[in-house]
C-alpha positions in Angstrom: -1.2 1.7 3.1 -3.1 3.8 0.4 -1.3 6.0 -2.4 -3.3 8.2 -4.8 -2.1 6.2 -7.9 -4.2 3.0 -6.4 -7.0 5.5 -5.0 -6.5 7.1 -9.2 -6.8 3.8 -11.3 -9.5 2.3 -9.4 -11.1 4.2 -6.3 -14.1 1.6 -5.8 -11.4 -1.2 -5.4 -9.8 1.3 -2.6 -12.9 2.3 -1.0 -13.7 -1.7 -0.7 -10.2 -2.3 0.7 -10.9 0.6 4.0 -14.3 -0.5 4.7 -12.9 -4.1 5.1 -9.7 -2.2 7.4 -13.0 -0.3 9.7 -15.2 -3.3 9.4 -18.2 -1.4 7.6 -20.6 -2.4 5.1 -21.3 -0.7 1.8 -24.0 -1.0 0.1 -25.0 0.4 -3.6 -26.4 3.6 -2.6 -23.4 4.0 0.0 -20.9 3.1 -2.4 -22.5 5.7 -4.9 -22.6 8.3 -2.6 -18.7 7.9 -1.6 -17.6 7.7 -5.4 -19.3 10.8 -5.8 -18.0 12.8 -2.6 -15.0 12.0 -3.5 -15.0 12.6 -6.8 -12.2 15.7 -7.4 -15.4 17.6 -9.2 -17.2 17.5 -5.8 -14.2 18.2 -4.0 -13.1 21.0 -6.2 -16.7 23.0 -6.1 -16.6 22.6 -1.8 -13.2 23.0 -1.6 -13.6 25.1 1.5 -14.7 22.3 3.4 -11.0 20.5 3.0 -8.4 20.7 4.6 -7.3 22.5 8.1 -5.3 25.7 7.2 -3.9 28.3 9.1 -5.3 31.7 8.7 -2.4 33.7 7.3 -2.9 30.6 4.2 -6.4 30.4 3.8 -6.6 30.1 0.2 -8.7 27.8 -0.6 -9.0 27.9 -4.3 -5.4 26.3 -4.3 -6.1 23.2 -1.4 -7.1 21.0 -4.2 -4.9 21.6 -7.1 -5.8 19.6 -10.2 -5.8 15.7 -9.4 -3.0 14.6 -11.5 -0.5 11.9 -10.3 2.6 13.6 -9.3 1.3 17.4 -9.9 1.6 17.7 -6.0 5.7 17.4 -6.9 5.6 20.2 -8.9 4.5 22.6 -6.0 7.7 21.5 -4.2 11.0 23.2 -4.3 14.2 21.3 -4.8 14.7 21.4 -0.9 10.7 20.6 -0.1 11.3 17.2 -2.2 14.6 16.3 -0.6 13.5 16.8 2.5 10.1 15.3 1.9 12.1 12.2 0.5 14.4 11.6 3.5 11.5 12.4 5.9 9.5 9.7 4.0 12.6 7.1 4.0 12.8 7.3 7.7 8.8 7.4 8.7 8.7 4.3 6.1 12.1 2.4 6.5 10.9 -0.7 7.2 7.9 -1.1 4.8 8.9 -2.5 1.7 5.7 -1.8 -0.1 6.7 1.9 0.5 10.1 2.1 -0.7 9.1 2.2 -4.3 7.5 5.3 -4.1 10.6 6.8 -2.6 13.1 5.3 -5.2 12.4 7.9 -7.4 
């Protein structure tokens, strides 16, 4: 499992970690590449080439928001969270890695 604070405090660490899980080597000019791809600069100038939305949603200059650890909360209502939170603690019952992150 991956969670944006990891991805956050240290991405090449994370990057490492999935090309172990897929079996792929990286090399420098790979690694470079994928640092800056995934960079929320890069992602924020071609934001229209993220994320799947439904027409009647299409806004694109709101996909990727600001790239702050638990800004995406903020967007939720009370209701959105709660049932976020007991959609999560079902889906990730028996992971206890997981359960931190729905303590809160």
């Amino acid at each position: 499992y991956l969670n944006y604070e990891d991805i956050l405090s240290d991405k090449e660490k994370i990057i490492k970690k999935i090309a172990r899980f897929i079996d792929t080597e990286l090399t420098d000019e790979i690694m470079a590449r994928i640092l800056e791809r995934s960079s929320f600069s890069f992602m924020k100038k071609h934001e229209q080439k993220f994320g799947e939305q439904p027409p009647a949603w299409k806004v694109y200059d709101k996909f990727i928001r600001q790239g702050k650890i638990g800004e995406g909360k903020q967007a939720f209502s009370a209701e959105q969270l709660a049932e976020y939170k007991t959609l999560g603690q079902s889906f990730l019952a028996k992971n206890a890695y997981m359960e931190r992150y729905f303590k809160e």
